[in-house]
N, C-alpha and C positions, 0 to 999 in steps of 0.2 A: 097348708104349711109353707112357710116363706122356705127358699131351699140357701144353703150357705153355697158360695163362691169361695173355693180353697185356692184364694190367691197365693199361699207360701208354697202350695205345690209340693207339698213333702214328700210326696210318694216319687216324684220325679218325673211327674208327668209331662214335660215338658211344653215350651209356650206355643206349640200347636195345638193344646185346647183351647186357647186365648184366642187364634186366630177368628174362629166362629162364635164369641162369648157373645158378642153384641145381638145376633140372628136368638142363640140359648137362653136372653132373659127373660124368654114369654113362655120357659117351660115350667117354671111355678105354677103360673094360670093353666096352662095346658093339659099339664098333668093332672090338676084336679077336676075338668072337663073329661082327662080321657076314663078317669080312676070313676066315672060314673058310672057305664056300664058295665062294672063289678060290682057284684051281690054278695058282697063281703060281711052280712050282719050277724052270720052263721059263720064264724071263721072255726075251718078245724071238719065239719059235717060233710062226710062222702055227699059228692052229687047224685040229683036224682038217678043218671045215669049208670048203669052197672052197678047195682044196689045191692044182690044179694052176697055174703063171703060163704066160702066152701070150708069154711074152718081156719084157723089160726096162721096156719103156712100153706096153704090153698089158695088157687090161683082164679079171683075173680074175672071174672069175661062175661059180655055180651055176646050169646050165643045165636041171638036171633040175625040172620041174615040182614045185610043193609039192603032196602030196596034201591034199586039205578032207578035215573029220571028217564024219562021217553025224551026221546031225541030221532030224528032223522037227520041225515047225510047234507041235506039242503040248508040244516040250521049256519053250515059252516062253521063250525068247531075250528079254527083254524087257532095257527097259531098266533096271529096277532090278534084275534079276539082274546084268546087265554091272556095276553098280555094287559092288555084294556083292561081284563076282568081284575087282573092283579093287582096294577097301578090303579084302581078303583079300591080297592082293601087297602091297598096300602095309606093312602091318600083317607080313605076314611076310619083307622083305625088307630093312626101312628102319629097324630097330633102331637105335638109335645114331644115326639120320639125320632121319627122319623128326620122331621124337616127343625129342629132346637137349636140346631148351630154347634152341637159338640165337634169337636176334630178327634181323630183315636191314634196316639202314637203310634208311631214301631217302633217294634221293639223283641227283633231276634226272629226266632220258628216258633210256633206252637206244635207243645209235643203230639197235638192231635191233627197237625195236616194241616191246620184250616187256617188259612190270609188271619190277620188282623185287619183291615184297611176299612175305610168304609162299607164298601160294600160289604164286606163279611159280613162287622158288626149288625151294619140293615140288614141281613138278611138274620140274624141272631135273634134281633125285636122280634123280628115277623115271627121264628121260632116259636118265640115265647107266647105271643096270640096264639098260635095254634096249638100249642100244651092249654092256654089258660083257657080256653073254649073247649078241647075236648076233656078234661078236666071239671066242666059245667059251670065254666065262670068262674072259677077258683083257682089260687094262686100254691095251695096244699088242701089237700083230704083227708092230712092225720090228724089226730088231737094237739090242739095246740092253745096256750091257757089266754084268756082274754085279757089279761095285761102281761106278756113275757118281758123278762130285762134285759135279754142276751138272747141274740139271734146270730146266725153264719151260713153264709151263703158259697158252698165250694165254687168253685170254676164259674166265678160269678159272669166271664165273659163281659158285655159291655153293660155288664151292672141293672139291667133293664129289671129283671125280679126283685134283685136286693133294696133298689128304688120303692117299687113297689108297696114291698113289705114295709118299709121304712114308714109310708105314707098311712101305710094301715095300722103300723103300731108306733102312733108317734111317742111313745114312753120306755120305747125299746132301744135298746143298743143292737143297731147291725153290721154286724161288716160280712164285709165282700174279697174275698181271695181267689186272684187268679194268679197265672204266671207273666203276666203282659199287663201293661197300665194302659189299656183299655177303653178306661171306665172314663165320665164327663166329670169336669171339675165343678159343674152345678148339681149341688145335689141335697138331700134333705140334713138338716144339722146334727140327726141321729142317727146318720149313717157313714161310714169310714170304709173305703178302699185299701186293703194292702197285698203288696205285691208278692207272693211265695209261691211254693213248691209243695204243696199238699200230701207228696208222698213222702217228703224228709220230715223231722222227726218236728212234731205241733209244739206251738209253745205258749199255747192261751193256757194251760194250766188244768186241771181237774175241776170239776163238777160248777162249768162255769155258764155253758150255755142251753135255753129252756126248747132250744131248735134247730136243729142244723139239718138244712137243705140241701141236697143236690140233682144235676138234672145234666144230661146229654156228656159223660165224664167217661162213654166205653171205649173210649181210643187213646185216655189219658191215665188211668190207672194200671197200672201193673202187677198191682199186690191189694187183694181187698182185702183179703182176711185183715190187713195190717191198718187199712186207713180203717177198717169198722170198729177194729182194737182202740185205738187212737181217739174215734168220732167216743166210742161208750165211755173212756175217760172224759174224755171233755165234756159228754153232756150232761147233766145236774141227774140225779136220782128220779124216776121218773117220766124224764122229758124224751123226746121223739126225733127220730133221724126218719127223713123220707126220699127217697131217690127215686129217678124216673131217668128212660132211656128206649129207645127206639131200636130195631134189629132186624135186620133187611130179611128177613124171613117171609117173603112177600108170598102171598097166598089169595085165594077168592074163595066165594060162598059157592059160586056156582059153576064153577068150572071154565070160566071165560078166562084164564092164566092159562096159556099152554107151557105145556114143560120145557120146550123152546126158546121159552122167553126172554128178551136183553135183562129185562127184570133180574129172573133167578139167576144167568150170566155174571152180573156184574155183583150180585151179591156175594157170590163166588171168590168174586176177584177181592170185596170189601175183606172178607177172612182169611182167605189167602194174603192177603197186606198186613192184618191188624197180628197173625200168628210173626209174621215177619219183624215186624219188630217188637215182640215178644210180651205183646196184649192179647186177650182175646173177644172177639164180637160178639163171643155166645155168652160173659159173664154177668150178664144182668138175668139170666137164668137159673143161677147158682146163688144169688143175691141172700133167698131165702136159706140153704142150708149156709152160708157163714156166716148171718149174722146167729142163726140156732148156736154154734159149734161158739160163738163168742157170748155166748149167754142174755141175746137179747130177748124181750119177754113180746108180746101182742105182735108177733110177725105176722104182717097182711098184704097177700100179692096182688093185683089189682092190672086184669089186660086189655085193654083199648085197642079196637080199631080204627087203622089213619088211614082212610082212601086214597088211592094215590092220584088222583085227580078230582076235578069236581062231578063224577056220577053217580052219585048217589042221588034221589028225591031229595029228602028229608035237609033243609037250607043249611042248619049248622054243620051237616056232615058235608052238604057241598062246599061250603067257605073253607071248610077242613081241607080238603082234598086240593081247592087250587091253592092253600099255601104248603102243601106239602111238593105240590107239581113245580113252583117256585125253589122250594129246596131243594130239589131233586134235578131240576134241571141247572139252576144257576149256582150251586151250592156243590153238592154230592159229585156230580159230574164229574166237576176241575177237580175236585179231590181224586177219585178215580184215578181221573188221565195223569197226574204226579204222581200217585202211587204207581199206580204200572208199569208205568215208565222206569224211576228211581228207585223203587224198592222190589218191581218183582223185574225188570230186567225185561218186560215185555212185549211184542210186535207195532211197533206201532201203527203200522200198514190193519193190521187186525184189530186194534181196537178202535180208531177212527170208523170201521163198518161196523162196529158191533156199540157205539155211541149213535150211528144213525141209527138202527132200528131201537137204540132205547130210546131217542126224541119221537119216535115216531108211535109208541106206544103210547109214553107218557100222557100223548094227546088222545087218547082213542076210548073214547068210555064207552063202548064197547067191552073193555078190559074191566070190570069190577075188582082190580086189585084193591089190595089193603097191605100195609106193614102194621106186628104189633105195636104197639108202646105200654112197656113196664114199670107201672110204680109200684115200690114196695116201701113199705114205713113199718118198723120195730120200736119199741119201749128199753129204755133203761130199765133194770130194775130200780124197785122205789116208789115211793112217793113224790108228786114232785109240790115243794113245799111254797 
């Protein structure tokens, strides 16, 4: 699909996307290179992965323990291997993405902590590989209809899924809503960026879209009940909301977490920030009874484990793991150390030691941690026509 170049810039994106447009024109080609190793011919079909449901509002999971890889001490685990190993994923996954030539405005805070700048964004892609791999290659697992009109993608971030989706349904209308212009000005002709505030009040109208997606929004919303009110007006009779989020509830199969942990520490610290300014971390647990109490119909919860580094055997859960180790170290981190700082008022002397011993886990597979990650997707009532 030839992608358009929104030279009039209406969103406001300023001519710091222009700066790298010349490097950006080889993301047509690229994209449709990287969009290969997606097995998109089943779009909508849970993966093989976590296959059975518990019921309607029942929380699917992979019970069966991850095996770790064998390793000894002498491998050197070090941390500039981990780096290697990353800049290796990175390098071979993010063609088209990574290296395209987009520039990402600023533009203000985001209400969830996190940089806009480059790095952020890169570190955003890589995100989204790691949802779209543990996911089984798939970009959604709800039902979703093989020619939709209207798609929306919340907290589209630097637009990397909305793209995506774009490319899979080129006879769709997508757009992408975040708070920050973000997104690249190369991008498919069926797809639109615009800039809002997703908790004031929507204005695309009623029963207009056959899909609306979200993914990593638990530091950005403050009122579900009210955006799921909002999301079942907008979406058409029918049609499917699916949401996905991750929640430092970090745990192991087999007891290699001790309760010590910088780990469970700083996840601590994550909800003790998010109650602070007046979110909470644990709401993608509750996900299930509001969309029930708003009347939605086929509520299915679906929970994933993300190793928190690469030790697991099994290859796809190792690539899992060192892009998690990547988010957790370059990512998660610096959010931490702002948060504690600025909004809990905290030692600084104290968490400088208590960020050493979390880089020092991170690396240690030894450690068979894991964080969940929850997708949950509901039905409009309806047929969707």
């Amino acid at each position: 699909m030839p992608y358009t170049d929104h030279e009039d810039d209406p969103a406001g994106f300023g001519s710091g996307h222009d700066q790298r447009q010349e490097k950006g024109k080889d993301l047509a080609t690229d994209k449709t290179e990287a969009n290969e190793q997606y097995d998109f011919d089943e779009p909508g079909i849970a993966p093989s992965i976590n296959e059975s449901l518990s019921g309607p509002t029942g929380t699917d999971t992979d019970n069966d323990s991850i095996e770790p890889d064998r390793w000894t001490d002498d491998e050197g685990y070090a941390e500039s291997t981990s780096t290697r190993y990353l800049s290796s994923i990175a390098s071979d996954i993010r063609r088209g993405v990574e290296d395209n030539g987009r520039l990402y405005a600023a533009y203000g805070m985001h209400k969830t902590w996190l940089p806009i700048d480059d790095e952020e964004l890169d570190r955003n892609d890589l995100q989204h590989y790691k949802f779209t791999l543990l996911l089984g290659n798939r970009l959604f697992i709800c039902p979703v209809p093989s020619d939709p009109q209207k798609i929306l993608d919340l907290g589209t971030g630097s637009g990397i899924w909305a793209m995506e989706v774009a490319d899979m349904f080129p006879s769709a209308e997508v757009i992408g809503v975040d708070l920050a212009p973000t997104q690249p000005n190369l991008i498919p002709p069926n797809l639109n960026f615009e800039i809002d505030d997703i908790e004031n009040d929507w204005l695309w109208g009623e029963n207009k879209f056959d899909f609306i997606h979200a993914r990593e929004l638990i530091m950005a919303i403050r009122d579900w009940p009210r955006l799921f009110r909002q999301a079942k007006r907008a979406l058409k009779p029918g049609a499917y909301i699916q949401l996905g989020a991750s929640v430092p509830l970090f745990s192991s199969d087999d007891g290699t977490l001790p309760q010590d942990s910088a780990y469970l520490e700083t996840a601590q610290i994550f909800f003790d920030m998010s109650a602070k300014v007046g979110v909470s971390g644990m709401e993608p647990l509750n996900w299930t009874k509001y969309l029930q109490e708003e009347g939605y119909e086929d509520i299915v919860q679906k929970m994933y484990k993300i190793p928190t580094n690469p030790w697991p055997k099994d290859e796809r859960l190792k690539r899992i793991g060192a892009l998690e180790l990547t988010h957790y170290r370059d990512g998660i981190m610096n959010v931490f150390a702002r948060g504690y700082r600025d909004i809990l008022g905290g030692d600084e002397t104290y968490f400088q030691v208590l960020m050493a011993r979390a880089r020092n886990e991170i690396v240690d597979r030894n450690m068979h941690s894991w964080v969940p990650y929850y997708v949950v997707y509901a039905k409009k009532p309806g047929t969707l026509s």
